[in-house]
TILOPA-133747 format. One record per residue (C-alpha): residue in one letter; z, x negated, y negated. Coordinates in steps of 0.1 Angstrom, whole numbers, plus 2048, in hexadecimal, padded with zeros to 3 digits. Example, Ala and Ser with C-alpha at 12.3 -4.5 7.8 and 13.67 -1.06 7.14 Angstrom:
{A, {84E, 785, 82D}};
{S, {847, 777, 80B}};
This chain:
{X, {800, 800, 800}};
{X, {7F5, 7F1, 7E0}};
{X, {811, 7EB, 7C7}};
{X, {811, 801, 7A8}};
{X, {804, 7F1, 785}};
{X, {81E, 7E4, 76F}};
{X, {820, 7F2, 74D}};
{X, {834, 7F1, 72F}};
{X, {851, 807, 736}};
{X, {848, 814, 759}};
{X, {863, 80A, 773}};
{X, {857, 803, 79A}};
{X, {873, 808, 7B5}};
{X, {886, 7E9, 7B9}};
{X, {877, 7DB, 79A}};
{X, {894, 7C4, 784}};
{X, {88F, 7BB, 762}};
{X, {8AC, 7AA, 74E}};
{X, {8AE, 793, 72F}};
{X, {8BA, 76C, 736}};
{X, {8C8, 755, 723}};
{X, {8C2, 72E, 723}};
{X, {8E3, 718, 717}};
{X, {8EF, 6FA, 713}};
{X, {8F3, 6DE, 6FE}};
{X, {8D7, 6CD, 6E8}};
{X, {8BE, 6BB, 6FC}};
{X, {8C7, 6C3, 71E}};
{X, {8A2, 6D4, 725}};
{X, {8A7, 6F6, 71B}};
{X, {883, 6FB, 70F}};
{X, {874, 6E7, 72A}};
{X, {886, 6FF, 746}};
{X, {875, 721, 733}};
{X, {855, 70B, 731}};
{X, {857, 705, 750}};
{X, {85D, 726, 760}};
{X, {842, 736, 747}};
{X, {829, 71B, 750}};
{X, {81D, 71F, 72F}};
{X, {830, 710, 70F}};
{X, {842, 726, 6FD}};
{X, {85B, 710, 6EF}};
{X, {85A, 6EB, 6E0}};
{X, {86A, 6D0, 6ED}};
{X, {87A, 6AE, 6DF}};
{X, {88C, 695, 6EB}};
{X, {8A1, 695, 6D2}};
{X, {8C1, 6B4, 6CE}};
{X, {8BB, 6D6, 6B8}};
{X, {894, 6D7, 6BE}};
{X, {899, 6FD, 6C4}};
{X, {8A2, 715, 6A5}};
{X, {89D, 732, 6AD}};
{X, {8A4, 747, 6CD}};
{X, {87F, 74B, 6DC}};
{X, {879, 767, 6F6}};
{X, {865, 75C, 713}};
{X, {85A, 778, 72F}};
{X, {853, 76F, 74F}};
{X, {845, 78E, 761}};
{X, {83B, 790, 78D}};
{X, {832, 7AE, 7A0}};
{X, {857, 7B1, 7AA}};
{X, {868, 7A7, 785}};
{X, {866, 7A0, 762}};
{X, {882, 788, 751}};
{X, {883, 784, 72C}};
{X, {890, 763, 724}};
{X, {8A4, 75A, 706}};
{X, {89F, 733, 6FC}};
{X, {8BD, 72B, 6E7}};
{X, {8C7, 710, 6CC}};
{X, {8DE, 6F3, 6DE}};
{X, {903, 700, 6D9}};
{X, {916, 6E7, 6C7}};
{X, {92C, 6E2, 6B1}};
{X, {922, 6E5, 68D}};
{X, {91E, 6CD, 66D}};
{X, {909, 6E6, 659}};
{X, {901, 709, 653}};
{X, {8E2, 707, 665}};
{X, {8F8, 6FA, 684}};
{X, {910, 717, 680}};
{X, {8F3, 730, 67F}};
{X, {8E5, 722, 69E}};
{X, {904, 724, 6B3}};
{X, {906, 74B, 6A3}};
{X, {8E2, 74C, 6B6}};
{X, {8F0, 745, 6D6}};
{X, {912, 759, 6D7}};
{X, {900, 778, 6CB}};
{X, {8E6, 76F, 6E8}};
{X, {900, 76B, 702}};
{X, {90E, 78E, 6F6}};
{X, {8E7, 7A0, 6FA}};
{X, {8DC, 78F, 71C}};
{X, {8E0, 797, 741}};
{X, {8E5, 779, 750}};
{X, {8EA, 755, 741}};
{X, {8DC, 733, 74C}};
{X, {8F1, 718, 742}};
{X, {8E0, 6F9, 742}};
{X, {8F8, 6DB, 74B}};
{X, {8E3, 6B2, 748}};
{X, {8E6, 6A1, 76B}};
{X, {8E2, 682, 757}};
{X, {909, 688, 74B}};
{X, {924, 6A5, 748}};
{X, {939, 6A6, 726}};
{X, {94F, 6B9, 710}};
{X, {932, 6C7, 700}};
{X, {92B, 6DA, 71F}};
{X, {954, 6E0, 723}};
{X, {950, 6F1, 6FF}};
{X, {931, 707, 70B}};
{X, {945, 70F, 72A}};
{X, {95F, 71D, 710}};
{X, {94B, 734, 6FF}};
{X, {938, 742, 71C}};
{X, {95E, 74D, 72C}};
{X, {95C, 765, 70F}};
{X, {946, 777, 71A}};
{X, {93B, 793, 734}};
{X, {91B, 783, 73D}};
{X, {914, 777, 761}};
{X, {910, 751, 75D}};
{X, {8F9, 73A, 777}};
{X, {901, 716, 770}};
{X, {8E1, 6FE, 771}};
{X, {8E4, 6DB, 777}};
{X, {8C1, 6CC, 768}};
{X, {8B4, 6A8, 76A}};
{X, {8BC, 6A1, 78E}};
{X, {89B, 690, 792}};
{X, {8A3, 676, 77E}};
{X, {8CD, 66D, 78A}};
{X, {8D4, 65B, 7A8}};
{X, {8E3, 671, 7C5}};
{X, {904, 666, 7BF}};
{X, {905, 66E, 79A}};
{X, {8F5, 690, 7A5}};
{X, {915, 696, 7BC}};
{X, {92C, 68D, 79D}};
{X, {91A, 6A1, 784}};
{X, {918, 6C3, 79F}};
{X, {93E, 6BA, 7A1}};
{X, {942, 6B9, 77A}};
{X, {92D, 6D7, 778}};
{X, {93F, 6EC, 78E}};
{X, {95D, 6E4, 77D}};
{X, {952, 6F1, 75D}};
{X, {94D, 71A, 76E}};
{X, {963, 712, 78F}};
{X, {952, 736, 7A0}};
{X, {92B, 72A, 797}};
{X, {91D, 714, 7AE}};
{X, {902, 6FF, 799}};
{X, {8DA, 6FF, 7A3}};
{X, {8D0, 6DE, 79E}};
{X, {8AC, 6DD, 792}};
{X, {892, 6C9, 77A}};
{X, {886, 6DC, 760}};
{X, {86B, 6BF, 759}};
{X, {85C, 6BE, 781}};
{X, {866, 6E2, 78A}};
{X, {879, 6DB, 7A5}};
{X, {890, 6F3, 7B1}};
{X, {886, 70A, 790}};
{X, {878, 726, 7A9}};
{X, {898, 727, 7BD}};
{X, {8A9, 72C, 799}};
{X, {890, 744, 78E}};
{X, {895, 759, 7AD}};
{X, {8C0, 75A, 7A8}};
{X, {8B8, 763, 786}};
{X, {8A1, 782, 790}};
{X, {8BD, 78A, 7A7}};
{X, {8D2, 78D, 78E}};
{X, {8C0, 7A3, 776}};
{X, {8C7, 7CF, 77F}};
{X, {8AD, 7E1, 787}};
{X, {897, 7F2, 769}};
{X, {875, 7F4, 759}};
{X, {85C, 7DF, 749}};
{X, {869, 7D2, 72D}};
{X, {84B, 7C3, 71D}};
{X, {828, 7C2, 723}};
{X, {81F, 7B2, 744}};
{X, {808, 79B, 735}};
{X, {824, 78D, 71A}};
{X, {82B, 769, 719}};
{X, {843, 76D, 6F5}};
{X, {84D, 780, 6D8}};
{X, {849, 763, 6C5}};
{X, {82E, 76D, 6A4}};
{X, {80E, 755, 6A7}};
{X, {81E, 74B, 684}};
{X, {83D, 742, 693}};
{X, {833, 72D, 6B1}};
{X, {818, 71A, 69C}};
{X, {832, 711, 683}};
{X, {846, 702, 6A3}};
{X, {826, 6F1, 6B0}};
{X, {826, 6DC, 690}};
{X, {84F, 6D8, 68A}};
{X, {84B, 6CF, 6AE}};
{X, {831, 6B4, 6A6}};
{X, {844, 6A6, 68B}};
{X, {865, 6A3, 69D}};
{X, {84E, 68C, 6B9}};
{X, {841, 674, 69D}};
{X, {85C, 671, 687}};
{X, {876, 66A, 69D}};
{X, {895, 65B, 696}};
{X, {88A, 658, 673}};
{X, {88C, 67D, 664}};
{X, {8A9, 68F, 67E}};
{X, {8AF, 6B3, 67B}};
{X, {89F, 6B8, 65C}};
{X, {881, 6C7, 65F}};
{X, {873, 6E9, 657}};
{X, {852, 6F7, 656}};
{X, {843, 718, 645}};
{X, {823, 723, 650}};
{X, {81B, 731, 628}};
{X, {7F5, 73E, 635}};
{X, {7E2, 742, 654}};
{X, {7C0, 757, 658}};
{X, {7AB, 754, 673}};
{X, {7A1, 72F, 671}};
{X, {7B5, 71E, 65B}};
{X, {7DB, 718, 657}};
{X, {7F1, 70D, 63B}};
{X, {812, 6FE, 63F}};
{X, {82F, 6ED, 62C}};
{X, {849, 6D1, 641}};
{X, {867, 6D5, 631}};
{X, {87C, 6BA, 62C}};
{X, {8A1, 6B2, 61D}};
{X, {89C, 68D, 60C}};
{X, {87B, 67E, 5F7}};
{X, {881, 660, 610}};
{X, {87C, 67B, 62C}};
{X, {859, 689, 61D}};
{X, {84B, 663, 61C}};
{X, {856, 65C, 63D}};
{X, {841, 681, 647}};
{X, {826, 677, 634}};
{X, {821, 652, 63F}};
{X, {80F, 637, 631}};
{X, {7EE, 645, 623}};
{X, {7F5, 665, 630}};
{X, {7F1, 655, 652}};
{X, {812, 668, 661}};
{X, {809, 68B, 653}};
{X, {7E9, 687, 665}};
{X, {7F3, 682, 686}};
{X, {80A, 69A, 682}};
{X, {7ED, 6B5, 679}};
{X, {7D4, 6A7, 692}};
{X, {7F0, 6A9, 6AF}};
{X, {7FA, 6CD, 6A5}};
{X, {7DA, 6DB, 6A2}};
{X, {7D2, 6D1, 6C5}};
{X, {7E9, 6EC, 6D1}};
{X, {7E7, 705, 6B8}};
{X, {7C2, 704, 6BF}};
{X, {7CB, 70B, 6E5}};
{X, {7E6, 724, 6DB}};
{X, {7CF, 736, 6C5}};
{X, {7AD, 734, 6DB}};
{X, {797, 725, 6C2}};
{X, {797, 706, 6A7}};
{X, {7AC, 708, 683}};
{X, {7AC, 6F4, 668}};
{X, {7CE, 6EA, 65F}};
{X, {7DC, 6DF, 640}};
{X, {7FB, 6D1, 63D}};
{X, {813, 6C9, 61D}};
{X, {835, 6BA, 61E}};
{X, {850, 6C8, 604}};
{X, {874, 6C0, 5FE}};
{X, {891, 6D7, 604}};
{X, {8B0, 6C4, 5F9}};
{X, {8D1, 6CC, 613}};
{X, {8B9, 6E8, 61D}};
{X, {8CE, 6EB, 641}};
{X, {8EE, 6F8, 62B}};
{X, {8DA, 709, 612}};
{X, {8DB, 731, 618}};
{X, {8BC, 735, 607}};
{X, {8A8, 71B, 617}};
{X, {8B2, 726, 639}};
{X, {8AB, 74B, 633}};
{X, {887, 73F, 625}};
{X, {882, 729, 649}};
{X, {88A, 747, 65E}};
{X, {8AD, 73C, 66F}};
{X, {8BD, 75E, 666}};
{X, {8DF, 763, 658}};
């Protein structure tokens, strides 16, 4: 018998649907793991802490399930008001979910994760601990981080898994489905986000920046898409210093280039057809503890 056609809002017998948070602490591959499961990027990645702003809904949708995943900010503890906005984004996501995945680095268990621990005892939401990076620690420091891990939710048993090879994400995936209730579709079968095309191109280039700039301009960028028709966008990096918007620009310009040729690859594959982008760099002084500013670059209140 041919299973029936998923549609928004319809509801199959047996079908579970559920909304998941990812948590954890900055950098310990929360974006990677939803990129991952999607097979399809949805959410930028850095190696460096606090690449994701914003909580980004990814839905990943089978014959049997859909699961709408919530990609939260790093949970830390805060210096600015942009850091105590994005730990709001994660305990008001914790509140609206189903079931949380709390991401825990192989590579090293700490009191960051002990803090996150805290907060999620708090709540009412079922918690499945997920012990990522074990393709890259030795089998003994495996058994010490599980041991740590445990620790942390004493009932939870942790999955290990690597979010970057995708081993042992299926196994994850199908606990997480388990955990879900029963219900309808929640979103259009053939969703990958919620995320605006505005939105996610303005990521593809923060995202672009963060990789070239490294060390040099840390936490502080922005970006505003100000205009985007069908083939061309305009944007503005937003940074906090004058020293910051050379270091952007580069010598010549050179920096901002490469910056614009490397994001325009993948808006251009995001968006199904070429752009021309233009790119300007602006200064937003203390722009991360400026109300104003961080209403303007869309991180809420």
């Amino acid at each position: 018998m041919p299973k029936p056609k998923l549609e928004l809002g319809s509801a199959p017998e047996g079908f579970r649907s559920g909304f998941v948070s990812i948590i954890g602490r900055p950098n310990v591959g929360k974006s990677t793991l939803l990129n991952q499961i999607l097979r399809n990027k949805v959410a930028i990645t850095s190696d460096r802490p606090q690449t994701t702003r914003n909580a980004i809904r990814g839905v990943y949708t089978t014959d049997e399930a859909q699961l709408v995943f919530v990609d939260t900010p790093g949970m830390h503890r805060p210096r600015t008001e942009l850091g105590r906005r994005l730990n709001r984004v994660v305990r008001d996501t914790i509140d609206e979910v189903d079931v949380t995945a709390f991401l825990v680095d192989a590579t090293g268990v700490g009191k960051g994760d002990a803090f996150i621990a805290s907060e999620l005892r708090r709540h009412s939401a079922r918690v499945l601990v997920v012990l990522n990076k074990i393709d890259v620690v030795t089998p003994r420091a495996l058994a010490k981080a599980s041991a740590d891990a445990t620790a942390l939710l004493p009932d939870v048993a942790p999955f290990g898994i690597s979010a970057r090879t995708g081993d042992g994400v299926e196994d994850l995936v199908r606990a997480l489905v388990a955990a879900v209730p029963e219900g309808p579709v929640l979103y259009p079968p053939d969703a990958l986000t919620d995320q605006s095309q505005t939105q996610s191109v303005a990521e593809l280039i923060r995202e672009k920046a963060l990789e070239l700039t490294r060390e040099e301009v840390p936490h502080s960028i922005a970006v505003v898409v100000e205009d985007m028709t069908e083939d061309r966008v305009i944007a503005s990096i937003f940074v906090e210093r004058s020293s910051q918007k050379g270091i952007v620009i580069g010598k010549r310009g050179s920096m901002l280039k490469e910056i614009g040729t490397r994001a325009r690859r993948d808006i251009e594959l995001l968006l199904g057809h070429g752009v021309y982008l233009d790119l300007v760099v602006k200064v937003a002084p203390d722009w991360q503890s400026k109300d104003a500013s961080l209403e303007r670059f869309g991180y809420g209140s």
